[in-house]
Structure formats: C-alpha cells, structure tokens
C-alpha positions, 0 to 999 in steps of 0.5 A, spaced: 446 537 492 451 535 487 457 532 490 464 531 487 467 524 487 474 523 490 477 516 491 482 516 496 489 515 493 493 510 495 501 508 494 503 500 495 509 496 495 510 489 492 517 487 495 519 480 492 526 477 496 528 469 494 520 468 493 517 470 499 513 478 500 513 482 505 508 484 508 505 487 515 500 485 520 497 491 522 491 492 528 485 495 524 477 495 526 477 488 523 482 486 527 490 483 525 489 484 518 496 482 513 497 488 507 502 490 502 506 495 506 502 501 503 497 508 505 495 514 504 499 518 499 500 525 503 499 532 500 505 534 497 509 527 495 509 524 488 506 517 488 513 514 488 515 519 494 509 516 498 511 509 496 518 509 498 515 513 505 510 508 506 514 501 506 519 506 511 514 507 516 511 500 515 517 496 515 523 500 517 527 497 510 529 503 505 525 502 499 526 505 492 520 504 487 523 503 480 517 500 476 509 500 476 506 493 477 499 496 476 493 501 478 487 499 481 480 501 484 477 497 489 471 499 494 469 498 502 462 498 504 461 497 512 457 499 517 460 505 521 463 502 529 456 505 534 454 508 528 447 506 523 451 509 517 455 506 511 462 507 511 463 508 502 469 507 501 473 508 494 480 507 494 485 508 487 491 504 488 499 505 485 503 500 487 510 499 484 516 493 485 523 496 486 529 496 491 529 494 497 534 497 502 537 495 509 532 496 515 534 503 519 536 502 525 532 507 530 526 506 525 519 504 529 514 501 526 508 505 524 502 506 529 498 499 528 503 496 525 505 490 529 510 486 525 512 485 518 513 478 516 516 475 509 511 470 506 510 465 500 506 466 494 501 459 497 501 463 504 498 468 502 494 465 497 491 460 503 491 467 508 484 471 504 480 471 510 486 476 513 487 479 507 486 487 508 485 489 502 482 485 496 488 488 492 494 484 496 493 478 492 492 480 486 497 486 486 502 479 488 499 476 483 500 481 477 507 481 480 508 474 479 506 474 472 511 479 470 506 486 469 511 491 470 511 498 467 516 505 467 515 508 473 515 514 469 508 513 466 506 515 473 508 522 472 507 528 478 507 535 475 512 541 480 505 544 482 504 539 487 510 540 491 507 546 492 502 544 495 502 547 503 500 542 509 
C-alpha cells in the first residue's frame, strides 16, 4: 500500500511582554501540560490567520503575528489510551512573535484551556517535564537569541481560501 505522508500543521505564538512569555496550561491526556498558545491550522486560513485565531481562542488577548521565529518539525510516539496501537504523530510547526493586543471581554478561554499564565525564561526553563510539546522551550529560546524572519516569507496562495469547510 502506498500511503502518502502528511504532518499536521500547526501555528504558535511567542508573545514576550516586560521578560516573561505567556503561556497556557491545558488538560491533555498527559494531564495539566504548559504550551506556547497554539493548534491546528484550519482549512482556509493562512498560517498568520491561524495564529492570531489560535492565541485568541487560548488566551483571550488579540494578537497580531508580524514576524516568523522559525519552523519546526517535531514528533509523538505514545501508546493509544485502551488501545495496543501507536500513536505517530508528526506535527510541522510555524511559530511567529508580533503584537499583543488588549484581552476581549466576553471571550472564553478554549476547551481544555484552564488559564494562562506569564512566566519567566527560568521557569519555563526549570518546568520541561510540564512541557507539552518539545518545540515550547526551544521556540522561546530561538526567540530570546533574536531569530526572526519576514512574515511574508510564510506565503498563502488566494486558492485556499477557497477551500470549502
């Protein structure tokens, strides 16, 4: 059988404010893991759509990506919860720094988002074992170094938004 293989896109937002990143800690299958605010890229969307729709919907502030920090490839191997199989999972990620706006009053955090928290680079540094996703600490850390490229080098042809739902 020949199968083609397709990572699973992703969108992330590295938002600095005075030294300390916002993050969220969400209920996962693993238990109450700290992520970058980030998810899946919708069918539709551009990657800096879905990142300023991602931190919205996990933290509640606007957020106006203006600049790509880097792309990633990372990968999950885990047993399945009741189930003998392997999960295999591998997830490309985009993740971009920019504005952060004022919360939205009347906006809810997303499912399994239980809050959002502003830590340091040394307590996010000293919490891996919380970390969901390998790609947190080193995402901040090419961001503390500098790493930033045009948003624009991320490009998104008309045909996608197109696409139908």
């Amino acid at each position: 059988m020949n199968m083609r293989w397709k990572p699973s896109v992703t969108v992330a937002a590295i938002i600095e404010r005075d030294g300390k990143f916002l993050l969220v800690e969400e209920m996962t299958t693993d238990g109450l893991m700290l992520n970058n605010p980030a998810g899946h890229l919708d069918p539709g969307e551009s990657p800096l759509e879905g990142c300023a729709r991602e931190a919205l919907e996990e933290t509640t502030y606007l957020f106006r990506p203006t600049q790509l920090v880097g792309v990633y490839l990372s990968r999950l191997q885990r047993p399945m919860p009741d189930s003998t199989e392997i999960e295999d999972i591998t997830y490309l990620r985009f993740a971009f720094c920019g504005q952060l706006g004022e919360v939205q009053a009347g906006c809810q955090l997303d499912t399994g988002i239980v809050r959002t928290l502003w830590l340091s680079p040394e307590e996010i540094r000293s919490s891996t074992a919380r970390h969901r996703s390998p790609l947190l600490l080193r995402c901040m850390e090419d961001y503390l170094r500098g790493q930033r490229f045009p948003a624009q080098l991320v490009f998104t042809d008309p045909s996608v938004q197109l696409l139908q739902n």
